[in-house]
VOSESE-580490 format. One record per residue (C-alpha): x, y, z. Coordinates in pm, whole numbers, padded with zeros to 5 digits, always signed. Layout:
XYZ;...
//
This chain:
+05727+09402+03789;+05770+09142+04061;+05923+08862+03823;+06193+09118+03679;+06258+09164+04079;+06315+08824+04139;+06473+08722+03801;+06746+08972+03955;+06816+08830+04221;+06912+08489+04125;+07174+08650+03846;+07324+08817+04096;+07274+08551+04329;+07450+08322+04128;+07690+08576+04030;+07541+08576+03643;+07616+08934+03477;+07366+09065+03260;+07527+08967+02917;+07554+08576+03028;+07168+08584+03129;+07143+08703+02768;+07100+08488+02439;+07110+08531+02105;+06751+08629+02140;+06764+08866+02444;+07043+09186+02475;+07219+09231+02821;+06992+09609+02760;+06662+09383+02730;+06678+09186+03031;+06845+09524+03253;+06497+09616+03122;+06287+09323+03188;+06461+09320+03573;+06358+09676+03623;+05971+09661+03530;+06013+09860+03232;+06001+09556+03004;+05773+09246+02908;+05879+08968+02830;+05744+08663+02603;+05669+08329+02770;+05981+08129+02482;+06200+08439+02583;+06147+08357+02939;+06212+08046+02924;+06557+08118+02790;+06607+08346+03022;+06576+08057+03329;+06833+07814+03108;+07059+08091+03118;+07024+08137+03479;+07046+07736+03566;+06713+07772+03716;+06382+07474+03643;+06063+07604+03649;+06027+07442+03973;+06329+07618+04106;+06159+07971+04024;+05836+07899+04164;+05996+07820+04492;+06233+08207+04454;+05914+08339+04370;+05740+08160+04669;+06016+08283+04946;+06010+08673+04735;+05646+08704+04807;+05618+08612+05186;+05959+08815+05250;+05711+09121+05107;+05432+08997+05336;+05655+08994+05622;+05810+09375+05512;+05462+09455+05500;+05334+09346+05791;+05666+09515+05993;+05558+09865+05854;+05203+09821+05928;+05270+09708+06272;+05418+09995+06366;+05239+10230+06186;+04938+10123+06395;+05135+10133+06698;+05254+10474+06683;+04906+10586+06495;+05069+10710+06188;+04806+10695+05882;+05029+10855+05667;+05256+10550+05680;+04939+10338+05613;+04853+10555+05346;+05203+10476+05179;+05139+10097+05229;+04799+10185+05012;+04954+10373+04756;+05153+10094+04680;+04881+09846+04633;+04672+10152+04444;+04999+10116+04178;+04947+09754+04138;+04613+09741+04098;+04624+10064+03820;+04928+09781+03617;+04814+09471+03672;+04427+09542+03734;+04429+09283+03988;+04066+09317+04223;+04250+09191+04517;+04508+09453+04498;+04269+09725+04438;+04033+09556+04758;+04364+09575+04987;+04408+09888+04851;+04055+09982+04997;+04134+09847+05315;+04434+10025+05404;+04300+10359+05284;+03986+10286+05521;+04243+10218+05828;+04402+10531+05705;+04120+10756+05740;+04040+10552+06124;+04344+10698+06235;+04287+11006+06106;+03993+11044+06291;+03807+11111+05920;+03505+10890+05813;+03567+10508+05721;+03419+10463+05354;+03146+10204+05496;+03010+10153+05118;+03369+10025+05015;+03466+09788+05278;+03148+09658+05254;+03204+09521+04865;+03544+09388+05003;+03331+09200+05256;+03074+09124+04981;+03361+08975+04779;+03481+08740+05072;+03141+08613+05150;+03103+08461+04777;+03489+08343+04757;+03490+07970+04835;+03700+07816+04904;+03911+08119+05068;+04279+08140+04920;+04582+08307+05102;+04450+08634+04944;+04115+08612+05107;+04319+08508+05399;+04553+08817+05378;+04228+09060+05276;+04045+08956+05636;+04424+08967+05850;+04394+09354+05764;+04040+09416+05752;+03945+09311+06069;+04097+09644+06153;+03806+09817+06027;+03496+09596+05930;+03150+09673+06142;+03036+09438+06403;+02817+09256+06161;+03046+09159+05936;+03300+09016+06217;+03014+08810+06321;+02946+08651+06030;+03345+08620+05951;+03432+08457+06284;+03157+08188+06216;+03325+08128+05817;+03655+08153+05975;+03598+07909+06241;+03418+07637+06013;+03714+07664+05811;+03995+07573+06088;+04024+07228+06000;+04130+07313+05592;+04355+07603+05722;+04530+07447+06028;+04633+07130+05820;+04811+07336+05519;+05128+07478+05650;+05103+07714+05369;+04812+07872+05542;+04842+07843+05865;+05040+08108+05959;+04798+08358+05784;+04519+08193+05913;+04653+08226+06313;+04729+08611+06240;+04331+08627+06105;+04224+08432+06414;+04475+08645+06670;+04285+08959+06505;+03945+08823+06541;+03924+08746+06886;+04104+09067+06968;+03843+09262+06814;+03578+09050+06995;+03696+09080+07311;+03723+09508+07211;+03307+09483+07140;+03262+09253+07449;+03176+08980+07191;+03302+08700+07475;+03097+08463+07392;+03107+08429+07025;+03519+08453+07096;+03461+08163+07311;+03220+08006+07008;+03534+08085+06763;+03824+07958+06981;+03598+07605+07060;+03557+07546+06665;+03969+07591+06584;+04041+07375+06944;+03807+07137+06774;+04017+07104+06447;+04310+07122+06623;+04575+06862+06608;+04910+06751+06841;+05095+06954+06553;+04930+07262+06655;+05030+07221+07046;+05109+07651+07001;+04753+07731+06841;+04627+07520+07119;+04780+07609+07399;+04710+08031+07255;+04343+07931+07271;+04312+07736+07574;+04454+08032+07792;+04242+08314+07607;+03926+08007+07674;+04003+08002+08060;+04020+08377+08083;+03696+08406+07902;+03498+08167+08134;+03607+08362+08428;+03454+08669+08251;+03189+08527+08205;+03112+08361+08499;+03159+08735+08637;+03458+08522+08876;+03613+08886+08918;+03964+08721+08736;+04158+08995+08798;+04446+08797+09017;+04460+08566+08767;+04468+08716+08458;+04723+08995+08644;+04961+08713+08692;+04918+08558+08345;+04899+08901+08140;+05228+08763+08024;+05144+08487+07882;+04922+08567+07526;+05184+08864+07417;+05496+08519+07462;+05278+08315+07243;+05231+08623+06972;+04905+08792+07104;+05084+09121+07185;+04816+09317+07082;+04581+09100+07290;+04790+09110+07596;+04811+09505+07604;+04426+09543+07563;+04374+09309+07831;+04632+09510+08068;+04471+09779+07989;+04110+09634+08041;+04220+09474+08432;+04381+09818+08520;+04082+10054+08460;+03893+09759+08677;+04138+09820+08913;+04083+10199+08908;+03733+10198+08902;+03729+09982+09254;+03973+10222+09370;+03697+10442+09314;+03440+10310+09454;+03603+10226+09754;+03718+10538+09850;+03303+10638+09845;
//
């Protein structure tokens, strides 16, 4: 139980043993109980429990706040290089966790991340994606308005695996949105990581254009706060034209390969090194014939 989790921390982060969190109402065994998951607890009793601690309602919002992106962040660490190193039993670990939250707290979005990590699972392990599946977790994004950081968080992983169609019609959703998430700090973050995915995966299905379409509409909402956003999308912009305009931008994307992975588009960066040096091999090629 996540608030048990985080109810232990600040007792021991205010150095608070178990039988001064206590009342008269609550045994130093009840709350070891409630801290561990293997209790509930009533809203009066909680109450008591945050007097005890020296904590406002305020105060625990903002632990709870700061406890869930440090999990985000965990998360996003074990994914990372799970996918680097191609392990889907490692993503299937990240699902089973979700699975367990969804089967206590029968949340859908659990159970829908749950579906998408299972489905990037199976990718890696060469098996079928469940196409039926991802396509209700798509279904469900398409009729969520406005988004939330979970819808946010659902479409940062399942770009990974969603068809062509449904990036299509995300990227144009995604983009509209820019202004709403690029003026909330609380969502911007997410909302760079969705936009970092989505033009990766268009530029993998040689989707330039609507890339270019998708990086215009967030330039467009863009303000001076957001001089990193803009300056991400302005480089990936130039290097599109030149593809495009079939300018042959190999010099100049060699010496700025750099650049994207310094400004957090790693992934980005090593698809595009890879891209420019199979160009380079295949003129090799065809100038030794």
């Amino acid at each position: 139980m996540q608030e048990g989790n985080i109810i232990r921390e600040i007792r021991l982060s205010k150095n608070i043993s178990l039988k001064q969190a206590a009342s008269t109402d609550m045994t130093a065994s009840f709350v070891a109980k409630f801290e561990r998951g293997e209790s509930d607890i009533s809203l009066s009793r909680f109450y008591d429990l945050l007097d005890n601690l020296h904590v406002s309602m305020q105060e625990y919002d903002l632990y709870r706040s700061g406890y869930a992106q440090e999990r985000v962040e965990k998360e996003l660490e074990e994914f990372t290089l799970a996918w680097q190193i191609s392990s889907a039993e490692n993503v299937k670990k990240i699902a089973q966790k979700h699975l367990k939250k969804y089967q206590t707290f029968e949340d859908v979005i659990e159970h829908h991340i749950f579906t998408i990590f299972s489905a990037i699972a199976d990718f890696l392990d060469n098996k079928a994606v469940a196409r039926k599946e991802l396509q209700k977790v798509a279904d469900y994004l398409f009729i969520s308005d406005p988004w939330g950081i979970n819808e946010l968080y659902l479409l940062h992983y399942g770009i990974y695996v969603f068809d062509k169609d449904i990036l299509i019609t995300m990227s144009r959703i995604v983009g509209e949105a820019g202004g709403v998430y690029l003026s909330d700090f609380n969502y911007r973050h997410e909302y760079m990581i969705v936009i970092n995915n989505l033009i990766t995966r268009l530029f993998e299905l040689g989707e330039y254009s609507r890339a270019k379409r998708l990086i215009a509409s967030v330039l467009e909402k863009a303000t001076e706060d957001d001089m990193a956003v803009v300056l991400k999308l302005r480089f990936i912009d130039r290097l599109i034209n030149s593809i495009l305009m079939n300018e042959h931008p190999m010099l100049e994307a060699k010496k700025l390969i750099a650049i994207p992975k310094e400004l957090g588009f790693a992934e980005l960066s090593m698809k595009l090194d890879i891209f420019f040096r199979h160009e380079e091999d295949m003129t090799h090629i065809k100038n030794q014939k």
